[in-house]
C-alpha positions in Angstrom: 123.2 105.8 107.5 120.1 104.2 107.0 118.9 102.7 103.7 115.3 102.6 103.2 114.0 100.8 100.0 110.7 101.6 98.2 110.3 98.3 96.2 110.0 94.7 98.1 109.9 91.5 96.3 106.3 89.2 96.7 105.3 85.7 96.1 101.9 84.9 95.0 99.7 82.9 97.4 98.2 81.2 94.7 100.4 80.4 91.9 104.0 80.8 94.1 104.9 84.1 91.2 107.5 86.5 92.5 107.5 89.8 91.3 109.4 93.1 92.9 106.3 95.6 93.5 106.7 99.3 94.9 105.8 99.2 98.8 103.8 102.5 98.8 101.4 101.9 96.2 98.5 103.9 95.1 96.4 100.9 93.3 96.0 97.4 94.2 99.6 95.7 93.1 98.0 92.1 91.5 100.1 89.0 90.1 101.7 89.1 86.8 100.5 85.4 86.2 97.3 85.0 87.7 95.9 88.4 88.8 95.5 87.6 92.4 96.3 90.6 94.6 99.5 90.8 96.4 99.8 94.5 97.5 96.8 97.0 98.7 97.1 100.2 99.4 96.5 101.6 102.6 97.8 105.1 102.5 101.3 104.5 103.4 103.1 101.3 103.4 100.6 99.0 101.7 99.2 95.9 103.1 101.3 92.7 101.8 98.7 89.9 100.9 101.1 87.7 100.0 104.6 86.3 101.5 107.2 89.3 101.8 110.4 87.7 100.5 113.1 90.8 100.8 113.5 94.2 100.6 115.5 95.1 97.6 117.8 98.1 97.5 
């Protein structure tokens, strides 16, 4: 069985935050702390801006 996940978990290029964002999102996902953007959407999967760190079930 494959397990597929919807949410990964981000760090902040700028200000080293991580947050746990959806992966398919529909706005720009931006930083909790300092607004940068770490997720944009891209009709699908989004494109990560900042470091993937995991996939979280």
């Amino acid at each position: 069985m494959v397990h597929t996940s919807n949410f990964v978990k981000v760090k902040c290029p700028d200000c080293q935050n991580e947050q746990v964002a959806f992966k398919r999102p529909a706005t720009p996902v931006t930083c909790h702390v300092c607004g940068s953007t770490l997720i944009k959407p891209k009709g699908g999967n989004g494109t990560v801006k900042g470091q993937l760190l995991e996939v979280v079930d």
